[in-house]
TIMI-2910 file (N, C-alpha, C, CB; in pm, 1 decimal, decimal comma, always signed):
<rs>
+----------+----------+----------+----------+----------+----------+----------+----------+----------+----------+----------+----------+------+
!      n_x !      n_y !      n_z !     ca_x !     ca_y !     ca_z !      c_x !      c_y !      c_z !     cb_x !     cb_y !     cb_z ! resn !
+----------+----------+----------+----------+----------+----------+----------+----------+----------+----------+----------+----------+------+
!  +8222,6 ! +11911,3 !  +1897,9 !  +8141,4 ! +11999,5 !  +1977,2 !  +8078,6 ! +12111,0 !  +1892,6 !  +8224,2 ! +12058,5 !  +2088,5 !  Unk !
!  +8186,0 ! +12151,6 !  +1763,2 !  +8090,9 ! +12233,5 !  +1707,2 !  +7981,7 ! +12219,9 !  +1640,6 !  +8132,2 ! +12288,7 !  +1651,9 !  Unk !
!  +7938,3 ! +12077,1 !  +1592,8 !  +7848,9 ! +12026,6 !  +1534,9 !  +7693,9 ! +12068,5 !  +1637,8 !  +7897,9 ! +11869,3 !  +1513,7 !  Unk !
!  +7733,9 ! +12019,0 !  +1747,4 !  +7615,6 ! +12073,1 !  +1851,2 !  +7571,3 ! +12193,4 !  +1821,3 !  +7654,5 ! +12086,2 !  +1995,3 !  Unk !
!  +7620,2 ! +12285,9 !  +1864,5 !  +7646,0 ! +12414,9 !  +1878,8 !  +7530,7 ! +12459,9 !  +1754,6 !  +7820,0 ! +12455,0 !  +1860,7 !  Unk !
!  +7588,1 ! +12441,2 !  +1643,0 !  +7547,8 ! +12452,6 !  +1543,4 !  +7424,3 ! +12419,0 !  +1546,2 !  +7611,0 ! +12405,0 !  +1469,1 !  Unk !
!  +7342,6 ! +12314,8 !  +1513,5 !  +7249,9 ! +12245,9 !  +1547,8 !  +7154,7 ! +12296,5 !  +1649,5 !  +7299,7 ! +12143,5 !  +1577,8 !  Unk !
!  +7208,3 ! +12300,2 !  +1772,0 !  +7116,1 ! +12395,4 !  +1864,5 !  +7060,4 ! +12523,8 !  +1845,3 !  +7173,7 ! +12420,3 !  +1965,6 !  Unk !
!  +7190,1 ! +12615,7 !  +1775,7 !  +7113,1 ! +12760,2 !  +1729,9 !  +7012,0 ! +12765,3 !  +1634,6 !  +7202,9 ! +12855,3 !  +1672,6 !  Unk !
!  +7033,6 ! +12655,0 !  +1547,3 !  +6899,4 ! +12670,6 !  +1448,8 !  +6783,7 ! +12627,1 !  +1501,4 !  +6905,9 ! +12595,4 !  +1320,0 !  Unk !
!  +6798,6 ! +12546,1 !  +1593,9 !  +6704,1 ! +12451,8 !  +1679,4 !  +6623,3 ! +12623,0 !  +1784,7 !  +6837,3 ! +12288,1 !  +1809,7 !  Unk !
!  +6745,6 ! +12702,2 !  +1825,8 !  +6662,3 ! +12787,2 !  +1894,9 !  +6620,9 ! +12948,9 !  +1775,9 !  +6761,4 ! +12822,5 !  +2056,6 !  Unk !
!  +6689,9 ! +12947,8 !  +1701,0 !  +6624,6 ! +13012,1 !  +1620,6 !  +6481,5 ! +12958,8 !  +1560,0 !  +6712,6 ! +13033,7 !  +1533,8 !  Unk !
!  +6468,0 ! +12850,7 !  +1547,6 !  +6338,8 ! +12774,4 !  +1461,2 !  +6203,5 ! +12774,5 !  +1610,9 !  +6405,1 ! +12550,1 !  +1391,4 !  Unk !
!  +6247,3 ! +12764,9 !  +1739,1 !  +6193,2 ! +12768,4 !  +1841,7 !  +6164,9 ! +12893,9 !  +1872,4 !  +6252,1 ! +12709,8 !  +1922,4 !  Unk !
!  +6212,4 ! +13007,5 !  +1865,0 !  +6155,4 ! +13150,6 !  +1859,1 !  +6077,2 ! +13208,8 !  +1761,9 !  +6244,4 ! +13230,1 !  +1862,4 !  Unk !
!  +6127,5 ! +13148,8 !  +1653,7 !  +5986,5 ! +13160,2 !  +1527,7 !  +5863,1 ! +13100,5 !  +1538,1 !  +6016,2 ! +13099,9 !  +1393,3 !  Unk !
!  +5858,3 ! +12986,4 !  +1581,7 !  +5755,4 ! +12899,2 !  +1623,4 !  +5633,0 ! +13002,8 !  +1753,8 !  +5854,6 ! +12745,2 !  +1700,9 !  Unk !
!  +5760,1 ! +13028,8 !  +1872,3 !  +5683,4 ! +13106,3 !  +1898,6 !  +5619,0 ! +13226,6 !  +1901,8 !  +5691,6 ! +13093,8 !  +1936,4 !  Unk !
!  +5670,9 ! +13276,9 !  +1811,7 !  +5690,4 ! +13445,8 !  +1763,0 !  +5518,5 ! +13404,2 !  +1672,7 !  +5895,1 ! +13505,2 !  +1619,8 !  Unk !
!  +5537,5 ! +13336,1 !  +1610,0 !  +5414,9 ! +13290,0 !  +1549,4 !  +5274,2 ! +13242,9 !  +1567,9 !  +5442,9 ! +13226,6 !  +1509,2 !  Unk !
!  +5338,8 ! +13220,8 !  +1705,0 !  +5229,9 ! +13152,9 !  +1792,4 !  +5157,0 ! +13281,2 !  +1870,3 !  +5303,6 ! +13032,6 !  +1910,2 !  Unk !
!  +5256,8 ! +13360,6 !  +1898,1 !  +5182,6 ! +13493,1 !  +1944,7 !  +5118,9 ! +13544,7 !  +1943,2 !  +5190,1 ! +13558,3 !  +1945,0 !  Unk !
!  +5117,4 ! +13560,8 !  +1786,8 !  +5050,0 ! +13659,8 !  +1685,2 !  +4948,6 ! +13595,2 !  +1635,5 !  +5133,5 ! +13710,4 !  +1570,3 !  Unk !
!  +4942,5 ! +13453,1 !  +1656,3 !  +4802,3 ! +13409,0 !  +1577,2 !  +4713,7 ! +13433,4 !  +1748,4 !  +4803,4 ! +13190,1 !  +1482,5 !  Unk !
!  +4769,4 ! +13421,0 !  +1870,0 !  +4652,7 ! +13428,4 !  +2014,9 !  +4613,0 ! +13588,7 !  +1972,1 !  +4745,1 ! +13408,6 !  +2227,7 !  Unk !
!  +4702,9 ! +13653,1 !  +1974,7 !  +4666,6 ! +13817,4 !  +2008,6 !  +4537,0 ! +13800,9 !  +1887,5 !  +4828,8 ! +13970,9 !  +1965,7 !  Unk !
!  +4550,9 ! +13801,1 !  +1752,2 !  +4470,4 ! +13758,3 !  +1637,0 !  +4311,8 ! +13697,1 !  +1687,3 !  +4564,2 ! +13637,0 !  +1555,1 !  Unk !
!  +4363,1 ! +13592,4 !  +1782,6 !  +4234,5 ! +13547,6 !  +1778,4 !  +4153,3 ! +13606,9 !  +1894,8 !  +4234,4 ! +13400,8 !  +1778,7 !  Unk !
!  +4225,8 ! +13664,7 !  +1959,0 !  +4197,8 ! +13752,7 !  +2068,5 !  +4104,1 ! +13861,0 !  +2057,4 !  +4307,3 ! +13805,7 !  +2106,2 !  Unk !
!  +4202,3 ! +13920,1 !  +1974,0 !  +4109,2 ! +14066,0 !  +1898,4 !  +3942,2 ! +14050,6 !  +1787,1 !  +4248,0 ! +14144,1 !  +1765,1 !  Unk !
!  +3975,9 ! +13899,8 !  +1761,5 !  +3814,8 ! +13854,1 !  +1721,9 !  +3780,5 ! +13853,3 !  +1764,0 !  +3753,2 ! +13781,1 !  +1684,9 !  Unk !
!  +3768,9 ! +13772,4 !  +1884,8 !  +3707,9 ! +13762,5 !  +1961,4 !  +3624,2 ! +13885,2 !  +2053,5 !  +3778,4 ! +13695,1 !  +2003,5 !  Unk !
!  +3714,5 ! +13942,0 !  +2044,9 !  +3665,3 ! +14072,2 !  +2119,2 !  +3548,9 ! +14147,2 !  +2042,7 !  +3790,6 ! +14178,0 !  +2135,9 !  Unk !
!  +3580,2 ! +14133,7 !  +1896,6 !  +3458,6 ! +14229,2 !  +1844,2 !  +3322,1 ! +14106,3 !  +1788,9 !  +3531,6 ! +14347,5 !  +1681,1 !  Unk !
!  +3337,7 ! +14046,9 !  +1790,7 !  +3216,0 ! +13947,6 !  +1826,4 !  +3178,2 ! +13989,4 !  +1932,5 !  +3237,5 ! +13801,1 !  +1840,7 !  Unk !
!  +3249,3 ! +13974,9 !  +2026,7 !  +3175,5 ! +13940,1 !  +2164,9 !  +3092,4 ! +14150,7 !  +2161,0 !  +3347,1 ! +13875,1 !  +2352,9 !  Unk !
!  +3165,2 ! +14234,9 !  +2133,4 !  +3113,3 ! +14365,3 !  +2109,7 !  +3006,6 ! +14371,9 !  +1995,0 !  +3227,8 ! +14455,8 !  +2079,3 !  Unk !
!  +2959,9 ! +14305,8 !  +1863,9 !  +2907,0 ! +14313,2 !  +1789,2 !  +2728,3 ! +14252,4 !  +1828,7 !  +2998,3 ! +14260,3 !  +1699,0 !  Unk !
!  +2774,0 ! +14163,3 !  +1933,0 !  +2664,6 ! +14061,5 !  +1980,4 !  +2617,8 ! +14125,3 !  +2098,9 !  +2715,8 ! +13906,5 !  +2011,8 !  Unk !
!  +2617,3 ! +14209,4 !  +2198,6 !  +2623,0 ! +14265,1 !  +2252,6 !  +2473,9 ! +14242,1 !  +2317,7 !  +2678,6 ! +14358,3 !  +2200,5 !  Unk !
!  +2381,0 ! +14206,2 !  +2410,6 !  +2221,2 ! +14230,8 !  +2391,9 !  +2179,9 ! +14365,3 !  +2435,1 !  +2131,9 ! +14127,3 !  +2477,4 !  Unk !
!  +2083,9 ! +14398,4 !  +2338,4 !  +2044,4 ! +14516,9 !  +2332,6 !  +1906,2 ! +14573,6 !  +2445,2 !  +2017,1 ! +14523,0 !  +2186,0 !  Unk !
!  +1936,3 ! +14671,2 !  +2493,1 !  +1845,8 ! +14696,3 !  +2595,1 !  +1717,2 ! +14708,7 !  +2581,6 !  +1873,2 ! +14787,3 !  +2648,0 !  Unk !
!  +1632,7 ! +14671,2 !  +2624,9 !  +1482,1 ! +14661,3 !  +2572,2 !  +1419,4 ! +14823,5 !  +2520,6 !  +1377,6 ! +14594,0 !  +2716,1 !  Unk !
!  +1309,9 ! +14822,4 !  +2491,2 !  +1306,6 ! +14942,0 !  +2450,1 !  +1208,5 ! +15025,7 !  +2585,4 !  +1243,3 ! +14938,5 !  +2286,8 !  Unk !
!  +1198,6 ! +15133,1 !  +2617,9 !  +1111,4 ! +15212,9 !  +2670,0 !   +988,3 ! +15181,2 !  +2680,4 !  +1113,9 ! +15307,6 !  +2620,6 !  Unk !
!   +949,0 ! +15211,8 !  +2587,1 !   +779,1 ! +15165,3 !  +2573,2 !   +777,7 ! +15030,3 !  +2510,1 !   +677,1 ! +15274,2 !  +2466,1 !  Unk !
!   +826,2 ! +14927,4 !  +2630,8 !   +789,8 ! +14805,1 !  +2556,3 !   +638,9 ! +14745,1 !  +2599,6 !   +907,7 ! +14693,4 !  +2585,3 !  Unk !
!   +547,0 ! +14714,1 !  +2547,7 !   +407,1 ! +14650,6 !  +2513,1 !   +421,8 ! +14554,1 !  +2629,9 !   +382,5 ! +14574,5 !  +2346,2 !  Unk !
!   +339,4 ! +14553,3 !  +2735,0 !   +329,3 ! +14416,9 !  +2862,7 !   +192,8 ! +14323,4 !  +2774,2 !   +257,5 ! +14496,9 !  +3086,0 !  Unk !
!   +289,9 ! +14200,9 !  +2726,3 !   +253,5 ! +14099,8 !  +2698,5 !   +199,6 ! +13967,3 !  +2805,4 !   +346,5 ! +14082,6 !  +2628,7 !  Unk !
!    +87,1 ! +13906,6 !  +2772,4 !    +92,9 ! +13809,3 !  +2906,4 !   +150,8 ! +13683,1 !  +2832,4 !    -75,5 ! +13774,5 !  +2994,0 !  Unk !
+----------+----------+----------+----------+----------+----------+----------+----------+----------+----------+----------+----------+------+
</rs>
């Protein structure tokens, strides 16, 4: 039985790293995302814009 035991904790230690890792790469891609989406932004026309036909 202790063989299990054993086996499982590394199994859930290796499973919390996995997701500990996994976290940090969403939040990561998250926060790109965000300043793209802020960098791209469309810009408001101007005041005196020229009426083109």
């Amino acid at each position: 039985m202790t063989k299990k035991t054993d086996w499982t904790g590394k199994a859930a230690m290796a499973g919390a790293a996995i997701g500990s890792a996994a976290l940090a790469a969403a939040l990561l891609y998250a926060s790109r995302r965000k300043e793209r989406a802020e960098k791209t932004e469309p810009k408001a026309p101007p005041a005196d814009a020229p009426e083109t036909d």
